[in-house]
N, C-alpha and C positions, 0 to 999 in steps of 0.2 A: 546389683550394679549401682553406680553412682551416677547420678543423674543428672545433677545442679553445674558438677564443674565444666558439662560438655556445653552448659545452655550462655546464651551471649545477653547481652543488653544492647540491641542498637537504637541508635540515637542520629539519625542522618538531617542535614540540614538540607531544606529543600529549596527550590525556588517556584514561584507560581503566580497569576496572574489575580489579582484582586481588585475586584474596583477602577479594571483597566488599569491596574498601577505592577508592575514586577516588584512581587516582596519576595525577602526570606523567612521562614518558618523552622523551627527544630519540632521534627516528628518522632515519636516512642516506635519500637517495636522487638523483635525477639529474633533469636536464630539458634541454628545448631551447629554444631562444629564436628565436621564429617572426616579429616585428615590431621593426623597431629603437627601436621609442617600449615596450618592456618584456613585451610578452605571452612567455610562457614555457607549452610545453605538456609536462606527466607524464600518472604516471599518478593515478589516482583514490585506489589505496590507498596511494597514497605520501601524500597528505593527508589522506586521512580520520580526523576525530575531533581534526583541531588545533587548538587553543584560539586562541581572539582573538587576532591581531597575532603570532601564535608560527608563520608561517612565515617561516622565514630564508633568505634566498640568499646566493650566494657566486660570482660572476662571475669569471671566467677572471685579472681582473688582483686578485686579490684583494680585490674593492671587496662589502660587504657592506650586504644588503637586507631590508625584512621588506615580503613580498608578500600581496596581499590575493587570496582569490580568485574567480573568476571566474564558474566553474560548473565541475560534474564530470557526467560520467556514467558510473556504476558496470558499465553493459551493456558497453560494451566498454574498465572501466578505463581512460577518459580523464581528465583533468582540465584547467584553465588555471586560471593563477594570472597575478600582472604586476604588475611593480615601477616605482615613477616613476622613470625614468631616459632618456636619448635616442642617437639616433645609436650604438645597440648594435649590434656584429656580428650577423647573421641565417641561421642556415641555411638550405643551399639543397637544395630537394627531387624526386627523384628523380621520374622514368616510370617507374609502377611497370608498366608495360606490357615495360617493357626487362629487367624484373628475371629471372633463369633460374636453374633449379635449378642448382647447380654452379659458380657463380659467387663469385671470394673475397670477404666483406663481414667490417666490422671493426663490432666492438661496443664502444663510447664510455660510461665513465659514470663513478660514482665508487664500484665493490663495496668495501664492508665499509671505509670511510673514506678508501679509496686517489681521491684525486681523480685525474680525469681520465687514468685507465689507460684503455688499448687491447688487445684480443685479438683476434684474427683466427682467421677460418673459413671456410665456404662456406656458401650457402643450399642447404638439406637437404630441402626441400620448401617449396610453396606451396599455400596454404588450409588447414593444419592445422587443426584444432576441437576442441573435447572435452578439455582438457589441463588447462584454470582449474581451480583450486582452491575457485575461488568461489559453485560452482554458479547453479542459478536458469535464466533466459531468457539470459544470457549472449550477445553477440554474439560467437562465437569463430570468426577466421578469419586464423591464424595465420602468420608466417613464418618457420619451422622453421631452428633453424643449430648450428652445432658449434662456435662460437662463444662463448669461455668469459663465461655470465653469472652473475652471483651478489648476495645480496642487497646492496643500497645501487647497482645497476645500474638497478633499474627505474627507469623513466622517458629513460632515457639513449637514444641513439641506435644505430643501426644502419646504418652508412655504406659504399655502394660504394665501387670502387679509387679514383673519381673526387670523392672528398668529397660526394658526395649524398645526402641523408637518405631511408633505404630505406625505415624503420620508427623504432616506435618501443618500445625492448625491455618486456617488461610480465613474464614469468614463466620458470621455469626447470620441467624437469622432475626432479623429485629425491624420492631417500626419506630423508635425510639432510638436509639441509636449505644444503648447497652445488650446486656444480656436477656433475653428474654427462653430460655429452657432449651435452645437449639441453639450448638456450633456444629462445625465442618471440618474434616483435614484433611488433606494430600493423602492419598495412602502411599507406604513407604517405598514398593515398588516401583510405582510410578515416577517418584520422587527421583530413584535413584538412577534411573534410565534416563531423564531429564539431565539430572546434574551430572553425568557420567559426559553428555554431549556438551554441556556446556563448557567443565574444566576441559574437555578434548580442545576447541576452539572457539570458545564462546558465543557459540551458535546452535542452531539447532538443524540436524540435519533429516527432521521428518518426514514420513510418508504419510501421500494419502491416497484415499480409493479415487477421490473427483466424482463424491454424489452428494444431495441433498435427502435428509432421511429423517423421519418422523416413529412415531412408537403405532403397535399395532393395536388395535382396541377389537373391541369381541364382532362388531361390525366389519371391519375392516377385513379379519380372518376369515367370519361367514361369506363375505365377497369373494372371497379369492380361497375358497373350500379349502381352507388349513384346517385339517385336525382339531386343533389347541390355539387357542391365542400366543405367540411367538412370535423371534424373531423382531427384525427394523424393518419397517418401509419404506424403497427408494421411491422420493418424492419426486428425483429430477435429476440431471447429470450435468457435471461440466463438459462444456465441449471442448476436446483435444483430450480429457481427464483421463487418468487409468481406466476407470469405469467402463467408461465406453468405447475404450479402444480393446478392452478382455470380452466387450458385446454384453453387457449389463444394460437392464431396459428399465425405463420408468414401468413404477405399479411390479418388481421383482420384489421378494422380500428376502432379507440376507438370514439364515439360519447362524449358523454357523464361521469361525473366523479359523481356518488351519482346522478345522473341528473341536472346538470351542463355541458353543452356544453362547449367542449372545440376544438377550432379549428386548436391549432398551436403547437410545440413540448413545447415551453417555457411555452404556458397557461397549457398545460398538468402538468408538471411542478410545475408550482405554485398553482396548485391546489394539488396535491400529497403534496406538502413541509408540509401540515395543519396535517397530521397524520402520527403518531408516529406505528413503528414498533408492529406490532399485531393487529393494527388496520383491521377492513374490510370495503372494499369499492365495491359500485356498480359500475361495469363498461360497458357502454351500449353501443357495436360491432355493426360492419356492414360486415355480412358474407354471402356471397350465394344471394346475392341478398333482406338480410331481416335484421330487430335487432334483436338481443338475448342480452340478459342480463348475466354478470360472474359475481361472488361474488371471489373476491381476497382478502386475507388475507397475510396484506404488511408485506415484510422482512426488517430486517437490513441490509445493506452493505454487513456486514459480510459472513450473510447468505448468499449473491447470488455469491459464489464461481464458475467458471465455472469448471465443471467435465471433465477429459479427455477423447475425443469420441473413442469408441472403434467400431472395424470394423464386418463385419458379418465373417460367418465360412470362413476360408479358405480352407473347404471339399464342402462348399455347390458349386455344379456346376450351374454358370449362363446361363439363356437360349440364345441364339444366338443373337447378335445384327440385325435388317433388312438388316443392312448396315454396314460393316466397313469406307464407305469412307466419307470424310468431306463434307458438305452441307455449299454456299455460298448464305447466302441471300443479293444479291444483293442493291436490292432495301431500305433495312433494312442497309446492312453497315457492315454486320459481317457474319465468319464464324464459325463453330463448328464442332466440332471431336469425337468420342467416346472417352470414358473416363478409363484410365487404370485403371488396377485392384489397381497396389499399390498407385494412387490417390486417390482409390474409401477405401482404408484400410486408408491411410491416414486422410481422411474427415469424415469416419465414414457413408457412403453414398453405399445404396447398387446400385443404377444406377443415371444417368445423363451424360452431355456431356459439353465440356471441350469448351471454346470460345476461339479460336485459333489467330484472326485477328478481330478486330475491323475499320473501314478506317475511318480518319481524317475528322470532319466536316458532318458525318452521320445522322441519326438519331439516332443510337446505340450510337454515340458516345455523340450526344448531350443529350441525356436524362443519359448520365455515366456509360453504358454498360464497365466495365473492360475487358481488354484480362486477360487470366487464370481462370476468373471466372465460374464456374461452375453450370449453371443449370439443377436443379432438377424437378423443374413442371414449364408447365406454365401453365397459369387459373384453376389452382389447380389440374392439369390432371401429369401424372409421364410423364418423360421424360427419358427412357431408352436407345436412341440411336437418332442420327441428323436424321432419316426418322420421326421421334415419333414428335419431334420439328416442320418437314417441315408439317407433315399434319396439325398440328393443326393451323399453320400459313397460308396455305393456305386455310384453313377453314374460313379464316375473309375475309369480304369484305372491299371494299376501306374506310379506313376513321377510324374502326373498332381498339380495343385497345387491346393488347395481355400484360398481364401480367407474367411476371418472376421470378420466385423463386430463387435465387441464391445463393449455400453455399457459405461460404469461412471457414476457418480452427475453427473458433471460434463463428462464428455467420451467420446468413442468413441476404438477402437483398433483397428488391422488386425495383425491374425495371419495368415503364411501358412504351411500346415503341405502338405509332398509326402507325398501317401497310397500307399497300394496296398486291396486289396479288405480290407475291416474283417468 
């Protein structure tokens, strides 16, 4: 297949603040041309911030364009743009079900003004996450290569031996600001789900579940007696969110998406990015020791507003803590204190206990235990005062994994910490 004539050259002129001063700027980058009536798909930061009528394209036989565009979306650095033009070369897009780690793929674009350069490499992994620059909610679900990419690359392609559009290149990993033996691409599924909603109406009309979710590590699994290490862990919920209106709890971990295993936050992720708000999906937990099955019915964005938490009565009287005084677990690394009332109105929490001291280089500290943070249960038991805490800790034998519920002002978090006797 022919490769070169589907790839673009863009050149957008940007506007941006320097120096406290609004300057213009003309920035490199690449695209692919997905329709022969002009749709062209990059990435999102290859556009962003360009002035009216200032992106230019630059098509394979040297025929030059200024593209209007489309929609972008910055969660997983996509964009489309589209120039009036017909009967244009189209690339043609890969199974990305066929695509294998180890496999050679070539990276297409135009770095650092060199049009329509080629480098070749192998695919170095698949579902990479966590790499953007960008930070935020990020959709990052990466296809890792050796493949030399460099700036004025983004947006370009990623093409097996067989001219098929793998991906779509978005970032490099670098402390310098070149190539250094790791780029990333869109994979092209993703891609095309993306830009399917955007030429729909230039928007994005996605779902989500409305939770906070972290990766599971071999602790975390021994806490919560999984089998295997698997699976995401919900750290925390939106309030009003899909989540917790399907009865999704912090400290659940999700197996499965429709039944699809999913084992990392990003493959969570990009398996979510497929369905459009209202959609329902099977999601298959690991709670108690067993699976159960939720049916969630995804929200928009919009939808997952966080509500402000409000506190219990200030008439109702609490019954007496065991103990006013702080409890040091030693061995563990940290201390805790009962928890004042106007903490307890603040957070919206009618009991729990307040982590006063953390020490440097702990266990607590190495698994991310925060001072001020606030535990509410641990192994899903309440914690209403540090004596409530000390039994159930010394309730584990050596070796033994004690899980933590922890609020904070907005959301919850799971801490899993392996004890021995305190």
């Amino acid at each position: 297949r022919k490769v070169f004539p589907a790839l673009v050259f863009i050149k957008p002129i940007i506007e941006d603040y320097a120096e406290g001063e609004k300057k213009r700027a003309e920035v490199f980058g690449s695209g692919v041309i997905i329709s022969s009536n002009g749709y062209i798909v990059t990435n999102s930061h290859v556009v962003d911030n360009a002035v009216e009528n200032g992106i230019k394209v630059q098509t394979f036989d040297k025929k030059e364009y200024t593209a209007k565009l489309v929609g972008k979306d910055p969660y997983t650095d996509l964009a489309v743009i589209k120039i009036e033009a017909e009967n244009l070369p189209v690339v043609h897009f890969a199974d990305i079900n066929t695509v294998k780690v180890g496999e050679i793929v070539f990276a297409v674009g135009n770095p650092i003004g060199l049009s329509h350069t080629v480098t070749q490499g192998i695919v170095s992994a698949i579902g990479r996450g966590s790499i953007s620059r960008r930070g935020g909610a990020n959709i990052e679900h990466y296809i890792q290569t050796d493949a030399a990419i460099n700036p004025g690359n983004s947006g370009g392609g990623l093409f097996n031996i067989y001219g098929s559009l793998v991906g779509i290149n978005t970032a490099i990993a670098t402390e310098t600001g070149g190539f250094m033996g790791y780029g990333f691409a869109i994979p092209v599924d993703l891609m095309k789900a993306v830009v399917e909603d955007l030429i729909d109406d230039g928007k994005i009309n996605r779902g989500y579940i409305g939770v906070f979710i972290d990766k599971v590590d071999e602790v975390v699994a021994k806490g919560m007696n999984l089998p295997k290490v698997q699976g995401v862990l919900v750290q925390g919920l939106v309030e009003n969110g899909a989540a917790k209106e399907a009865g999704i709890e912090t400290g659940d971990i999700i197996l499965e998406v429709d039944g699809k295993e999913v084992n990392s936050p990003s493959e969570l992720q990009s398996r979510i990015v497929f369905y459009k708000a209202g959609d329902k999906v099977t999601l298959t937990i690991w709670r108690d020791g067993k699976k159960i099955n939720k049916v969630v019915k995804l929200k928009s964005r919009d939808d997952d507003d966080v509500a402000v938490s409000k506190g219990g009565d200030d008439n109702k009287k609490e019954s007496e803590p065991k103990s006013n005084e702080p409890i040091n677990f030693e061995k563990l690394g940290f201390t805790v204190a009962p928890l004042s009332n106007a903490r307890k109105k603040e957070l919206g929490v009618e009991y729990g206990v307040v982590v006063t001291e953390v020490k440097r280089f702990s266990p607590a500290s190495d698994r991310g235990l925060p001072v001020s943070a606030v535990i509410v249960e641990a192994d899903r038991k309440p914690v209403k005062s540090p004596q409530d805490l000390k039994k159930i800790i010394e309730s584990k034998k050596e070796g033994e994994v004690i899980v933590l519920n922890i609020k904070f002002q907005d959301t919850n978090r799971i801490v899993a910490l392996q004890v021995g006797k305190s």
